[in-house]
C-alpha positions in Angstrom: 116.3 111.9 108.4 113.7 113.8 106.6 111.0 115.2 107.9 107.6 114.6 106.6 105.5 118.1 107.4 102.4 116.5 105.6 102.1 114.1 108.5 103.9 116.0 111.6 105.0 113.9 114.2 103.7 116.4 116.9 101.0 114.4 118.4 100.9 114.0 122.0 101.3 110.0 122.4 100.4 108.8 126.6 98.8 105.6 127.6 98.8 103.7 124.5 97.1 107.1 122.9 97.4 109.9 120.2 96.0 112.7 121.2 95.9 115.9 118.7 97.7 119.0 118.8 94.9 120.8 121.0 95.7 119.3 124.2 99.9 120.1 123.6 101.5 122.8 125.8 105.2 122.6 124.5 105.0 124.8 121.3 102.0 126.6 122.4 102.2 131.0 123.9 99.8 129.7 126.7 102.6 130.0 129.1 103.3 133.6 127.2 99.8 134.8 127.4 98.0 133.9 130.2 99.2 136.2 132.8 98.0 139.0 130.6 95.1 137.4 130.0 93.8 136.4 132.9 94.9 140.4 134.6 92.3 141.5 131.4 89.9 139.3 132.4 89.8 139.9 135.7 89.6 143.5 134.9 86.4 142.4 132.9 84.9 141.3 135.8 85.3 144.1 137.8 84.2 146.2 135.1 80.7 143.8 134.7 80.0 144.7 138.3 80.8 148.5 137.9 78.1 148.5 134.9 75.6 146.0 136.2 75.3 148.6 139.0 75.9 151.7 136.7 74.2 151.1 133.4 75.1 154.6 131.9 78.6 153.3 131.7 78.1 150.9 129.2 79.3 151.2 125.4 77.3 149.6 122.5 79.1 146.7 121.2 78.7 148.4 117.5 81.0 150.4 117.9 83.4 148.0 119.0 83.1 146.0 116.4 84.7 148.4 114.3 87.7 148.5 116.1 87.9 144.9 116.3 88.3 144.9 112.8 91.1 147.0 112.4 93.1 145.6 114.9 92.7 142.1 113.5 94.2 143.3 110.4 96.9 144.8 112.2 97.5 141.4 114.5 97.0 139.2 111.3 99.8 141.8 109.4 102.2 141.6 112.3 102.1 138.2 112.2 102.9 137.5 108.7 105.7 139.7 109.1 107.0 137.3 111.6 106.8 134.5 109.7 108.5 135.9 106.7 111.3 136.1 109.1 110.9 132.6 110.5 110.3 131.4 106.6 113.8 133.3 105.8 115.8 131.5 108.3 114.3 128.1 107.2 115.5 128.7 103.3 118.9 130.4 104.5 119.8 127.4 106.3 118.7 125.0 103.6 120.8 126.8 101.3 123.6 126.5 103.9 123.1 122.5 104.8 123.3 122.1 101.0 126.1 124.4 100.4 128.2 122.8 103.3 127.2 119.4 101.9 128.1 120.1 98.3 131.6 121.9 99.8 132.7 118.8 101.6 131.7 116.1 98.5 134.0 118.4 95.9 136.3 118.9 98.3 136.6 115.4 98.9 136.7 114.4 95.1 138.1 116.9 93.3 141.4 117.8 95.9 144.2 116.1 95.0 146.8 114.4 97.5 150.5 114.3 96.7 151.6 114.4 100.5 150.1 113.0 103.5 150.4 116.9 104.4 147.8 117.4 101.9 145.5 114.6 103.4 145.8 116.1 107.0 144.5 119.4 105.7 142.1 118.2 103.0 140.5 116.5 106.4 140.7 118.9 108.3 139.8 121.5 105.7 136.1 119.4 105.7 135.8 119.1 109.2 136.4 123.3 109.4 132.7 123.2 106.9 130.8 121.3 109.5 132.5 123.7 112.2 131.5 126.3 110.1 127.6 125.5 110.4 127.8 124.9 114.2 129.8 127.8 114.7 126.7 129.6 113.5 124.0 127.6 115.0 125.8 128.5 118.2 126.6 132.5 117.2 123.5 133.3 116.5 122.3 132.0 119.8 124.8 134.0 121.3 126.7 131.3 122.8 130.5 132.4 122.4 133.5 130.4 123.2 134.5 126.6 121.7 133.9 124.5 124.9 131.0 123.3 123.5 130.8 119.3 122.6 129.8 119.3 119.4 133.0 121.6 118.1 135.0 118.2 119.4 136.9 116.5 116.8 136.1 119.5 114.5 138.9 121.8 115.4 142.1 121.4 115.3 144.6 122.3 117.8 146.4 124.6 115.7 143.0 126.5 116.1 142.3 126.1 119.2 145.6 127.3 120.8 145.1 130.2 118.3 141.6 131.0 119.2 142.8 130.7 123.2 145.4 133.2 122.6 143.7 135.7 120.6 143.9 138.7 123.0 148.0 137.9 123.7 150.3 140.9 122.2 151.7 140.6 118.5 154.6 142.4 116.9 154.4 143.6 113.2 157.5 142.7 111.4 160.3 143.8 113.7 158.7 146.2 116.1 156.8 145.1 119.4 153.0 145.2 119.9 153.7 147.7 122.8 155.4 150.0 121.0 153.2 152.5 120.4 155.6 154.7 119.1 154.6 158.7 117.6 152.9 158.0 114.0 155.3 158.6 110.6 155.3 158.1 107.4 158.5 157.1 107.3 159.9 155.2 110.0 163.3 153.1 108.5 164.0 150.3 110.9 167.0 149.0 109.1 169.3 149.8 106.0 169.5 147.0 103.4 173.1 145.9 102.3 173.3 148.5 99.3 172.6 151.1 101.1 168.6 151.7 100.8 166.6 151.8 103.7 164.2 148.9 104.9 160.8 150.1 106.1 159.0 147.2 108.7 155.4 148.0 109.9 154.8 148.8 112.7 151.8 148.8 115.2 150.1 152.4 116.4 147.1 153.5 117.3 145.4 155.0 114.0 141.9 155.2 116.3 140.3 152.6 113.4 140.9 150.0 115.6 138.5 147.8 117.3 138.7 145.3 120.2 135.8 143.5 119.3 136.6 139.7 118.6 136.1 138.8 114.8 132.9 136.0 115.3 133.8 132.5 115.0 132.4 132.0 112.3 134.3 134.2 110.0 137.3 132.8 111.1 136.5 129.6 110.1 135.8 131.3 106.7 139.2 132.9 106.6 140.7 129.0 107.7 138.6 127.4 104.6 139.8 130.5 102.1 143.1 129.8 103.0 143.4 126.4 102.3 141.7 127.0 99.0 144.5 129.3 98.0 147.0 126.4 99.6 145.4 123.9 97.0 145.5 126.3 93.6 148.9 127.5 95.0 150.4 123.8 94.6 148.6 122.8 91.3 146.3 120.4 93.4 143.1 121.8 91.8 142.6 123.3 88.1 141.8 126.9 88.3 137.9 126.2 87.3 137.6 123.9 90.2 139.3 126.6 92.3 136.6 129.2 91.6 133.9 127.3 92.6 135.5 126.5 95.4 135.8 130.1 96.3 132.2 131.0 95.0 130.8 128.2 97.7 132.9 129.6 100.1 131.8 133.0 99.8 128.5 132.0 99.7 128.7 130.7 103.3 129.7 133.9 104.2 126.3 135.2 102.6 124.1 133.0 104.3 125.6 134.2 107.2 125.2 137.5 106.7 121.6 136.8 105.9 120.9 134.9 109.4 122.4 137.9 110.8 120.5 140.3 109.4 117.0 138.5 110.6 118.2 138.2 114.3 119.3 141.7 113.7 116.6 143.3 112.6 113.6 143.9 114.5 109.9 144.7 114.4 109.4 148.6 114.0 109.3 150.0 117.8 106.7 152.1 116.2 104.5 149.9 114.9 105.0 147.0 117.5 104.6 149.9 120.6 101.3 151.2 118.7 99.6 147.4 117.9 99.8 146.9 121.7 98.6 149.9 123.0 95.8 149.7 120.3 95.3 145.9 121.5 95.2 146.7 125.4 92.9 149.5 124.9 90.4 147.7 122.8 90.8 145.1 126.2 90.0 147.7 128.8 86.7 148.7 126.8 84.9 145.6 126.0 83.8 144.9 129.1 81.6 148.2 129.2 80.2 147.0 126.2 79.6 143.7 127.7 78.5 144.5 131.3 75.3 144.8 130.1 74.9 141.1 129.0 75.8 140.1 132.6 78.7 139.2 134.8 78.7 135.2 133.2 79.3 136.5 129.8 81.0 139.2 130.3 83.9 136.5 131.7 83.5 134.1 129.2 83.4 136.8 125.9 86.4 138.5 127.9 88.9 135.4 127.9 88.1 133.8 125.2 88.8 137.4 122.9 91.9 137.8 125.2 93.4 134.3 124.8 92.6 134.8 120.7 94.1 138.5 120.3 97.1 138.4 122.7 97.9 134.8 121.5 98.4 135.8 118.3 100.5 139.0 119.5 102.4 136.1 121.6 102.8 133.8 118.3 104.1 137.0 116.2 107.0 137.4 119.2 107.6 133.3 118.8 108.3 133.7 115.4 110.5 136.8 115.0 113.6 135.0 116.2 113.4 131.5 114.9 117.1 130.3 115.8 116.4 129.8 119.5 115.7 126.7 121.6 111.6 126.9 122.2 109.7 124.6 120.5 108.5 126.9 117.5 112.5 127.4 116.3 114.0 125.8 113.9 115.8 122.7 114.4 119.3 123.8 113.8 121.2 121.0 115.8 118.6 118.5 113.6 120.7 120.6 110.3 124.1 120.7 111.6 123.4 117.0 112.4 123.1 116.2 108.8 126.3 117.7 108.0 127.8 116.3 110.1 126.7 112.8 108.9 127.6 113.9 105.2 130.8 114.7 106.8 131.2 111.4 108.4 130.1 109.3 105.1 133.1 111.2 103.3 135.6 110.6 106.1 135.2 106.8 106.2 136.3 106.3 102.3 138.9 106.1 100.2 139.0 109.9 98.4 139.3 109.6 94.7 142.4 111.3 94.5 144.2 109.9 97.5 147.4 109.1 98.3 148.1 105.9 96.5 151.5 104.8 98.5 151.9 103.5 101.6 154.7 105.9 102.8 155.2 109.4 102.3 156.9 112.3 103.8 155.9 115.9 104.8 156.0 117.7 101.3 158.3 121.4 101.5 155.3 123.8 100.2 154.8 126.4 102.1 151.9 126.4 104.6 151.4 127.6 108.3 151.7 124.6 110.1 153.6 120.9 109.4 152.7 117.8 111.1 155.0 114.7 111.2 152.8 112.1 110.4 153.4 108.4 109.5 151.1 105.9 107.3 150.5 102.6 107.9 148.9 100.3 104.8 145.4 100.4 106.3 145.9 104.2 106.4 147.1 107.5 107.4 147.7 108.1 110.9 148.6 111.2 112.8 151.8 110.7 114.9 152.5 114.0 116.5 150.6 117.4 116.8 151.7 120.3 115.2 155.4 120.7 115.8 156.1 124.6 114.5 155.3 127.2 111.6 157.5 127.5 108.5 
């Protein structure tokens, strides 16, 4: 559904009513901002009292004024840098919803389907692009692991398992994972029938290793790469089609990279440590340039220019990470859900290029994992999982 931002629909509606946007609370840095403000203002009262009884101490309000103004340009500056960032994110995951969509339409037209091995993986190839964008929704909140419900249906088991068993040991041609054997150039494991030696790789500790798991995300890239090369490998794609196929793909991976780099990147310590300690100050001396006006104002001035100044410090730390669940993010289950209705419109139709027989048996090209599968005439259907690797 599309949303109309001309005409939000972020009215509060109770008892038959509308009411507008000034009497909402979820959305708003009240709850952010008012234990600071009220600890300043009831610092201004105590401060009202001291100069009522000491008039020497108060400040003239000139003065003051000065300062005000330089610190609202700082505020409003901190701000917009915020919402570039929040801006950012909005356009990278347009360009991603579109991408994904435009991924899963060519995919779906322009694949062809010799085997009913090539229809389970064309399928499952789409699904892996609408994995893809909640893979990210759900990395860059820093929620690991595929438990999560809306991953069901999306994965396959092949995935799965290999995801569970990530951290299990591996072997490298002949030689086990554990053998960390003394590092050589040349280490011959076996000697070929006429005579020359074979050389296998083997697995040591060269120190640029990491133990860091790769992000979902890019895995799923490394899935969708790979069947791409599966396609233009067995002539199911021209090569023109191919390298769009690989420019989308990679673009994914830049989008990414770009949501990264906003949750990664964060407001100068320098410049966000000074704006507060320029804020607080200017805080803790208005009220000796107030006292003088009495204890009544004093109060009232003092909340009122420390709900508006440490609000808008409170909106600028709303904005700077806009992939979160608070009601000033952006709707990112609302984008994946589009996808995955996109996904869902290609899924229920006859592809273009389909299988046009009834029956069929797994095709002998080479890829990393066979199903057997039977079809029926109103359509393919899975019989058994995945049974082994080539």
């Amino acid at each position: 559904m599309l949303i109309d931002t001309a005409r939000p629909t972020n009215v509060v509606k109770a008892f038959g009513l509308i009411y507008p946007d000034v009497l909402r609370l979820r959305g708003s840095v009240i709850f952010l901002s008012f234990p600071p403000v009220l600890l300043m203002t009831g610092y201004g009262v105590g401060i009202a009292f001291l100069v009522q009884e000491y008039p020497g101490l108060s400040v003239n309000i000139t003065v003051l004024s000065l300062v005000s103004l330089v610190l609202s340009l700082m505020l409003v500056f901190r701000t917009n840098s915020a919402y570039d960032r929040f801006w950012e994110g909005r356009r990278t995951w347009q360009d991603l919803k579109v991408t994904s969509k435009n991924l899963i339409r060519s995919i779906w037209v322009g694949v062809a389907e010799t085997s009913i091995e090539d229809s389970v993986q064309k399928r499952q190839a789409m699904k892996n692009i609408a994995a893809f964008a909640v893979a990210v929704k759900r990395y860059l909140r820093d929620e690991d692991g595929i438990e999560y419900a809306d991953y069901d249906g999306l994965l396959s088991p092949e995935f799965r398992l290999q995801y569970s068993t990530r951290g299990a040991a591996y072997t490298y041609g002949s030689i086990p994972a554990n053998a960390n054997a003394a590092r050589s150039s040349t280490a011959a494991a076996a000697v070929a029938p006429d005579g020359s030696p074979v050389y296998f790789a083997q697995r040591v500790n060269e120190g640029w290793e990491r133990s860091d798991e790769t992000p979902l995300p890019s895995q799923l890239l490394y899935e969708l790469q790979k069947y791409i090369e599966y396609i233009q490998d067995n002539k199911l794609i021209h090569v023109q089609f191919y390298a769009s196929l690989l420019t989308s793909i990679n673009s994914m991976g830049t989008l990414m990279g770009v949501c990264e780099r906003i949750l990664s990147t964060p407001i100068p310590l320098a410049y966000r440590v000074h704006i507060n300690h320029a804020l607080y100050l200017y805080l803790l001396l208005l009220p000796f340039a107030l006292g003088a006006y009495g204890i009544a104002k004093t109060v009232i001035v003092q909340f009122i220019v420390a709900f508006l100044m440490i609000g808008v410090d409170s909106i600028s730390r709303e904005l700077q990470n806009p992939f979160g669940y608070d009601g000033n993010d952006l709707p990112l289950d609302s984008y994946c859900e589009s996808i995955l209705v996109e996904l869902s419109y290609a899924l229920q139709r006859r592809a273009p290029k389909s299988l046009e027989a009834t029956e069929d048996t797994l095709s002998q090209r080479p890829f990393d994992n066979k199903a057997t599968v039977t079809a029926s005439v109103s359509g393919i259907a899975v019989a058994s999982a995945i049974s082994g690797t080539n």
